[in-house]
C-alpha positions in Angstrom: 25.6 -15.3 -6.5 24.9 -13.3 -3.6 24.6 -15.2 -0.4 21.8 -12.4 0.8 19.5 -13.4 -2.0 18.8 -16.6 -0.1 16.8 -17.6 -3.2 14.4 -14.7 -3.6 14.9 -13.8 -7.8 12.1 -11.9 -8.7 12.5 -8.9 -6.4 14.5 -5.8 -7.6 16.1 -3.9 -4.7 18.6 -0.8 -4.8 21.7 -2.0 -3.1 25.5 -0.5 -3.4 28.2 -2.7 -3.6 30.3 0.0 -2.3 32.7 -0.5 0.6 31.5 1.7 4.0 34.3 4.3 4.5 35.1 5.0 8.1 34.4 8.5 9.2 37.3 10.9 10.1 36.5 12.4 13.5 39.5 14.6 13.8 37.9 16.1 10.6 34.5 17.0 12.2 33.5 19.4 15.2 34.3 18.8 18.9 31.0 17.6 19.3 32.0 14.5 17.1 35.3 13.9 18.3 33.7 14.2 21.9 30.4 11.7 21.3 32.2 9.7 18.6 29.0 10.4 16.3 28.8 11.9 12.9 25.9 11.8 10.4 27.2 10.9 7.0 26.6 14.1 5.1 24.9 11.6 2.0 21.9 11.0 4.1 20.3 13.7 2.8 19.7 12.6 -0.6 20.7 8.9 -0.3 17.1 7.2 0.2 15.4 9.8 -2.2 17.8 8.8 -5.6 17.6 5.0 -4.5 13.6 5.9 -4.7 13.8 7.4 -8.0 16.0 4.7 -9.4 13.3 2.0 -8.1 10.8 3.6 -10.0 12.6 3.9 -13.2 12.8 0.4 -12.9 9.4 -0.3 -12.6 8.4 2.3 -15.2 10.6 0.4 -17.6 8.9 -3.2 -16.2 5.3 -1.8 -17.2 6.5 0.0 -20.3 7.6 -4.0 -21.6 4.2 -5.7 -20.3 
């Protein structure tokens, strides 16, 4: 069981199980290297697919009621 849950069982999130990769700075431009700051290049798109999954969720949930 997930120790987040703290009991909650009948709310459907959108959550990765995915480990957070650290960011390569030497990779990026001076301006990361220099600031220590890069923007992951997912958070474009991220929020809007973990949206669209949600929905087909719930589209699914009324489709069986």
């Amino acid at each position: 069981a997930n120790p987040l849950r703290r009991g909650v069982k009948h709310l459907k999130v959108v959550y990765s199980k995915e480990v957070p990769l650290t960011p390569d700075y030497e990779a990026c431009g001076e301006d990361a290297r220099v600031h220590g700051k890069q923007v992951p290049g997912s958070s474009a798109f991220v929020p809007s697919v973990a949206g669209l999954i949600l929905a087909g969720e719930v589209v699914k949930d009324l489709i069986k009621a």
